[in-house]
N, C-alpha and C positions, 0 to 999 in steps of 0.2 A: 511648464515642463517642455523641453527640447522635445522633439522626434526622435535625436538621439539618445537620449533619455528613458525615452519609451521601449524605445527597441533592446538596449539594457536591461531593462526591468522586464519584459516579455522574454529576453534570454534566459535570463537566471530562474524565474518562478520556472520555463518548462523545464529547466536541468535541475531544480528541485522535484520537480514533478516526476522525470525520470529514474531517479534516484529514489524516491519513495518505492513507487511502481517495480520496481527491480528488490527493492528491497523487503516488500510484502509477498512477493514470488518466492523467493529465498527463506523466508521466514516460514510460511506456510509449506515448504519443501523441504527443508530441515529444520523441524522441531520436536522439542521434547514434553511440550505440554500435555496433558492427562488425557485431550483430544485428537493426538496423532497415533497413526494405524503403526503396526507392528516397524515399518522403516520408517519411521519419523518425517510421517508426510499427511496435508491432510488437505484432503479436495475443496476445488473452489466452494463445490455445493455445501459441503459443511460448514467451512468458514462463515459464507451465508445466512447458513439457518444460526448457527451459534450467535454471529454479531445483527442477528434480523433484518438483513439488510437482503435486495435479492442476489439474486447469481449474475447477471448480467453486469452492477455494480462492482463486483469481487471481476470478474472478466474485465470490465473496463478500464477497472485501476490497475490494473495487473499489465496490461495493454498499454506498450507506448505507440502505438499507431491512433488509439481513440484518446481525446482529448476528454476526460472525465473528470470532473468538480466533486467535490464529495469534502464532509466537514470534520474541522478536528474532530467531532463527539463519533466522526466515522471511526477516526485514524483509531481514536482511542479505543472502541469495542474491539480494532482488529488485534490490537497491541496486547489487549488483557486476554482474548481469546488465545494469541499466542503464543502469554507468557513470557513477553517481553515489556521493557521499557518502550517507552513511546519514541522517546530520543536515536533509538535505533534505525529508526526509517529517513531518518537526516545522515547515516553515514557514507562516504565513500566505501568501497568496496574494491 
């Protein structure tokens, strides 16, 4: 694999990453799941305890300034917790 190559594939994965990250903010701030507060929002710290994961993680991912790792089996607790499709966090916006 080229250098050019590399730097390609280090593009794209963080503007995935980006994308994610914006889009688990968004979800957690407008939802309608049976765990959002009277405005359809629901704190980091709950998301947390719901998907057992800590807060610092839910902060992280949520953060495009920290570069945070975390596994589809993440993506997915957050997805069911929020009542959505999983496919959703791969959208543009």
């Amino acid at each position: 694999m080229t250098e050019e190559e590399k730097k390609d594939i280090n593009y794209y994965a963080d503007y995935i990453y980006v994308i994610i990250s914006r889009n688990i903010k968004y979800y957690r701030l407008n939802n309608n799941s049976k765990y959002a507060d009277k405005y359809g929002r629901i704190t980091q710290e709950r998301l947390a305890e719901l998907c057992d994961v800590s807060l610092s993680l839910i902060s992280n991912i949520e953060s495009e300034k920290v570069y945070q790792t975390f596994s589809i089996a993440i993506l997915y607790r957050i997805a069911r917790v929020l009542n959505i499709d999983i496919s959703e966090f791969f959208k543009e916006r």
